[in-house]
C-alpha positions as CSV (number, residue, x, y, z in Angstrom):
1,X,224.3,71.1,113.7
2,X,220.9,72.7,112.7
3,X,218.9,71.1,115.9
4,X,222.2,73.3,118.1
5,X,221.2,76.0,115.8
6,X,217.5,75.9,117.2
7,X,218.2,75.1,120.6
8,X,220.8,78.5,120.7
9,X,218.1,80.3,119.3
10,X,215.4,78.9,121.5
11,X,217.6,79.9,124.6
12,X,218.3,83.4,123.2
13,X,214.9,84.2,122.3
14,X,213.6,83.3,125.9
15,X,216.9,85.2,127.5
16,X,215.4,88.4,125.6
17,X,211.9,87.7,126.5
18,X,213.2,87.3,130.6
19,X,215.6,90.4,130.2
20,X,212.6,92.7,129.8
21,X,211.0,94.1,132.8
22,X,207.9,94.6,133.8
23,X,205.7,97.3,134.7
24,X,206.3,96.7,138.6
25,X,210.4,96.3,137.7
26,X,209.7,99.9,135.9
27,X,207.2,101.1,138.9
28,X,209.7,100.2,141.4
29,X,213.0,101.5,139.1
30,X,210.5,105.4,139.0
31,X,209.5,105.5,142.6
32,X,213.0,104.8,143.6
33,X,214.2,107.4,141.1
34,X,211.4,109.8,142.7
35,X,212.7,109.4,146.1
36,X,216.0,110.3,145.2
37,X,214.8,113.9,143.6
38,X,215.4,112.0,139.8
39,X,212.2,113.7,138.5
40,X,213.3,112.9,135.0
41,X,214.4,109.6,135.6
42,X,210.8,108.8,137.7
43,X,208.7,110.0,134.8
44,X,210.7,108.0,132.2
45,X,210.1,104.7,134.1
46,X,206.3,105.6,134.7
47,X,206.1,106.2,131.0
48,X,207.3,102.4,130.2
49,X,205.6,101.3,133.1
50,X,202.3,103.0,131.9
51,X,202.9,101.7,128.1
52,X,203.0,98.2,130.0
53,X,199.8,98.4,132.2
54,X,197.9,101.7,130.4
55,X,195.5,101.6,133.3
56,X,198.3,101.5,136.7
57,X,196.5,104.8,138.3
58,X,199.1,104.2,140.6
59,X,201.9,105.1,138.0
60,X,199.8,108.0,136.3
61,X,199.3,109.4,140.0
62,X,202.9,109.1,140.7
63,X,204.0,110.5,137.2
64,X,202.3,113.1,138.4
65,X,203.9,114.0,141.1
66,X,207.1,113.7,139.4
67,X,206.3,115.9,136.8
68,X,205.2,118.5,139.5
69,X,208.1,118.9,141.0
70,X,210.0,118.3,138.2
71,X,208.3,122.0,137.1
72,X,205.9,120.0,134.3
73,X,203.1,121.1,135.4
74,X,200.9,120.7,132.4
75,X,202.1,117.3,131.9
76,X,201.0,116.8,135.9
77,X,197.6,118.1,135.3
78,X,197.2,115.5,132.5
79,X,198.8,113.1,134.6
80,X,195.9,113.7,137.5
81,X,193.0,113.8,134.7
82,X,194.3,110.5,133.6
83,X,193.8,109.0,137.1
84,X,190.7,110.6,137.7
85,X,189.4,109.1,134.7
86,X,190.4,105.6,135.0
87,X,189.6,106.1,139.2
88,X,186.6,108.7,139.5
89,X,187.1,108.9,143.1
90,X,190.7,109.3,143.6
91,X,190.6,112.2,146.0
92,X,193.8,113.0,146.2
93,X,194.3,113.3,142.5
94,X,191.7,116.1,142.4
95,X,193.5,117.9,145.6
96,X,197.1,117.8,143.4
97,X,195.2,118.9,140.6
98,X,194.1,121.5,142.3
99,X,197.4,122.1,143.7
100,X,199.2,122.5,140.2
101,X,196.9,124.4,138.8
102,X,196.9,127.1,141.2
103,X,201.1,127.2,140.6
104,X,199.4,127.8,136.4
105,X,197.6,130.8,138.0
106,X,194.5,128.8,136.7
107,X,192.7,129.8,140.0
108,X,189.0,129.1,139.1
109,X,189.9,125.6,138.3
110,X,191.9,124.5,141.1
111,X,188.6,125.8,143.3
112,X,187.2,123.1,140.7
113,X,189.6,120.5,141.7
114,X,189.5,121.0,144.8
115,X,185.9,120.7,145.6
116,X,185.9,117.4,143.3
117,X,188.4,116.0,145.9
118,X,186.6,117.5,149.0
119,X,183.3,116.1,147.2
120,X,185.1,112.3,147.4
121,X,186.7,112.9,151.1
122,X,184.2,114.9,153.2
123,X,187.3,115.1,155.6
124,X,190.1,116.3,153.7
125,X,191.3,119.1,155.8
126,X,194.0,119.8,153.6
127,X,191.7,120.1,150.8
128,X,189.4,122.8,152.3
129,X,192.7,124.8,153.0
130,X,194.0,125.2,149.8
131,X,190.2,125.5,148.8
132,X,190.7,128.6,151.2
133,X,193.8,130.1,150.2
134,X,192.8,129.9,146.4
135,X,189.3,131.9,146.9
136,X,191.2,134.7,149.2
137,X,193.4,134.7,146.4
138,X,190.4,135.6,143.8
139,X,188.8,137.7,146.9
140,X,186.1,135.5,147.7
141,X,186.5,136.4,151.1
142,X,183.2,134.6,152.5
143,X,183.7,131.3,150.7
144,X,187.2,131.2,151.8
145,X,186.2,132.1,155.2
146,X,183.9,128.9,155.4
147,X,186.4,126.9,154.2
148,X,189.3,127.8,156.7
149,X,186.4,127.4,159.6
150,X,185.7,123.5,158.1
151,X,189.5,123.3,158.7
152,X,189.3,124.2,161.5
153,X,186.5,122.3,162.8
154,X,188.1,119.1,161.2
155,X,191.4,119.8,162.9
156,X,191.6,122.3,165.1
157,X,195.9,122.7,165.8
158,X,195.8,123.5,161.3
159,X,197.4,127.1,162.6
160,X,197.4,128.2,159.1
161,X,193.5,128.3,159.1
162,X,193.4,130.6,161.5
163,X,195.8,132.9,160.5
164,X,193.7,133.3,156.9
165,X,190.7,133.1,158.9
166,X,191.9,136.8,159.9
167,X,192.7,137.7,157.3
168,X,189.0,136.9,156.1
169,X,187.9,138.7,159.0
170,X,189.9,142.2,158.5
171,X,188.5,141.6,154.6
172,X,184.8,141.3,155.4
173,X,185.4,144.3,157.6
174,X,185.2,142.2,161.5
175,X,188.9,143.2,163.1
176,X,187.4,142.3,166.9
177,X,187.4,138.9,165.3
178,X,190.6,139.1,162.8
179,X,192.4,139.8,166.3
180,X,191.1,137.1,168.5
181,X,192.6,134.9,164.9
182,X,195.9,136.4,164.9
């Protein structure tokens, strides 16, 4: 009797220790969630998948974006820090930085996000966009100006760039050339 006692306890400890999941079962279970507009649901599964594997930037990068547009945006920020500290060169966790903080009206340091991710991708021509909107917005006409013609330079169809480029224009007092924009 006692060695079916230890052999049914045996199988139920292991059946426990097989009944948890793992970080990728939690990963997988929050980017599904995600996809399926569950922002809730996607940053409670990150959250065990991050207390699982503390240094997924994967999962902190995708908590992130749940928490964005689930309307957390502090908890995003802290999300994109996170990945930026455990991967220093993760561009696109700058540019979303950026991109949330700009919806805190924290304009200065989305310019500071977004040059960090431009400074890591020399390319990212949605970077030097935002970069652009977010100094018209403080009336840094110039910078912005230079930005939206590096977007355009790196991709010239980005109709959006030109439009602001305008509006730069008719700022800085050139309407000849605001025109030939718009």
């Amino acid at each position: 009797m006692k060695r079916f006692t230890i052999i049914t306890a045996l199988l139920f400890s292991s059946s426990l220790i097989f009944a948890q999941n793992t970080a990728t079962d939690w990963f997988n279970s929050a980017y599904e969630k995600y996809t399926k507009a569950d922002y809730v649901g996607a940053v409670a599964d990150y959250t065990e998948c991050i207390a699982l594997a503390p240094e997924d930037a994967a999962a902190y990068f995708n908590r992130g974006l749940a928490n964005y547009y689930g309307g957390k945006f502090v908890a995003a920020v802290e999300d994109f820090d996170k990945v930026t500290k455990i991967n220093t060169g993760d561009y696109e966790a700058y540019y979303y930085k950026g991109y949330t903080l700009v919806d805190l009206n924290k304009l200065e340091e989305a310019v500071q996000a977004y040059t960090s991710a431009i400074y890591y991708n020399t390319d990212y021509v949605e970077a030097y966009l935002e970069r652009g909107f977010t100094r018209y917005s403080l009336g840094r006409y110039t910078e912005a100006l230079e930005d939206f013609n590096t977007t355009i330079r790196l991709d010239d169809s980005e109709n959006d760039a030109y439009y602001n480029r305008g509006l730069c224009y008719q700022k800085l007092g050139d309407p000849a050339k605001a025109a030939i924009d718009f």
